[in-house]
C-alpha positions in Angstrom: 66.5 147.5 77.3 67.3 144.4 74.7 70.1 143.3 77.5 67.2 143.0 79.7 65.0 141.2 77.7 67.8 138.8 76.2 69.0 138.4 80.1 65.9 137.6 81.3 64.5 135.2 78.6 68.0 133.2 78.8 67.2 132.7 82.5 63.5 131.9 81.9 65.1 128.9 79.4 67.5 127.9 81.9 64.7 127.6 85.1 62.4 126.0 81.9 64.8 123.6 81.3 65.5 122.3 84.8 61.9 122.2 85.7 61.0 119.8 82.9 64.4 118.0 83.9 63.3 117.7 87.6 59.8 115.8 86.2 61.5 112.9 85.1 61.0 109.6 86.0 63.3 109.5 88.5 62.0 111.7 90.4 64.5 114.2 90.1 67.2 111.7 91.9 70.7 111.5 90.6 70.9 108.7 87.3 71.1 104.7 88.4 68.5 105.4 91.2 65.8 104.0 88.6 62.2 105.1 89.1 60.6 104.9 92.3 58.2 102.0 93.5 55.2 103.4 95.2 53.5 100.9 98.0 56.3 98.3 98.6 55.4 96.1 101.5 58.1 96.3 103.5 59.3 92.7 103.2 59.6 93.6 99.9 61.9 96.9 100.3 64.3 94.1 101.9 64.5 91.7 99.5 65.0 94.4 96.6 67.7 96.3 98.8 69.6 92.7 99.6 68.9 92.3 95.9 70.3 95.4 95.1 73.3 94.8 97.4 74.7 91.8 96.1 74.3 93.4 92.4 76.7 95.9 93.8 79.3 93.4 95.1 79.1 91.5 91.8 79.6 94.1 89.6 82.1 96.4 91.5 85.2 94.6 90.4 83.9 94.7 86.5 83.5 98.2 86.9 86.8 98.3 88.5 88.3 96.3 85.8 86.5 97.9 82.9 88.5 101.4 84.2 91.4 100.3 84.6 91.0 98.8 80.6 90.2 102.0 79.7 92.9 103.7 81.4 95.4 101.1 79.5 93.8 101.8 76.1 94.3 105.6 76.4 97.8 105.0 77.4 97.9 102.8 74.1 96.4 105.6 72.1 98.8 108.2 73.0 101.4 106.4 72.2 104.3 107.4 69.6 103.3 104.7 67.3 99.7 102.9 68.7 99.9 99.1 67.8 96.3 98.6 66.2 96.6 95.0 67.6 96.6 95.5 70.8 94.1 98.4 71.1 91.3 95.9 69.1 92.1 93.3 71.6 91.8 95.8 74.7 88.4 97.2 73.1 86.9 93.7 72.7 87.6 92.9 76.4 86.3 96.3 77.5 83.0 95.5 74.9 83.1 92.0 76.6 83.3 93.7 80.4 80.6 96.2 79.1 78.4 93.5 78.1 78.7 91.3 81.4 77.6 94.5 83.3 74.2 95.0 81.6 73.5 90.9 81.4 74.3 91.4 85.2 71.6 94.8 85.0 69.3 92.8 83.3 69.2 90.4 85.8 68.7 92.3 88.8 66.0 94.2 86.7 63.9 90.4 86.5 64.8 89.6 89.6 63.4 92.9 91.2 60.0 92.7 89.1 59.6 89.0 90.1 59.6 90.4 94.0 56.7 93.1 92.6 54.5 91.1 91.1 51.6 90.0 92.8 
């Protein structure tokens, strides 16, 4: 009998959980989506999704780069003896690509709200 009641208040936590995870802001949509714009004029949808679009094509080779850093500064880390040098230098560019990607966020965040304002 305290299986039971163990059992079935672990899975009332679990369907607890997911409900209030599902209410989100987002809709329940996967992360990066951002929150959902009721009552776009279309003209509007356009601009935000051509908006969106050359965001992607802008920051796809940073992100591209900034993995392939991070692969290379693993590879230092594991190394027999890790040259400290090199890894600060690899961590400030991968900082520095980090940083270009959310000045480039921040941007497409203003230029998306100047499309919504009236």
């Amino acid at each position: 009998m305290r299986k039971i009641i163990v059992m079935m208040s672990l899975v009332l936590a679990v369907a607890l959980m997911a409900s209030v995870a599902m209410a989100g802001p987002w809709s329940g949509r996967f992360y990066g989506v951002g929150p959902v714009i009721p009552n776009l004029t279309p003209e509007q949808s356009k601009k935000i999704l051509a908006l969106q679009q050359a965001h992607l094509e802008k920051v796809t080779p940073i992100q591209q780069e900034l993995y392939s850093k991070k692969l290379e500064l693993r590879r230092l880390w594991i190394e027999q003896n890790p040259d400290q040098a090199k890894i600060n230098a690899l961590q400030k560019e991968i900082f520095d690509l980090v940083d270009k990607l959310q000045q480039e966020s921040t941007k497409l965040r203003a230029d998306i709200l100047k499309v919504i304002s009236p």
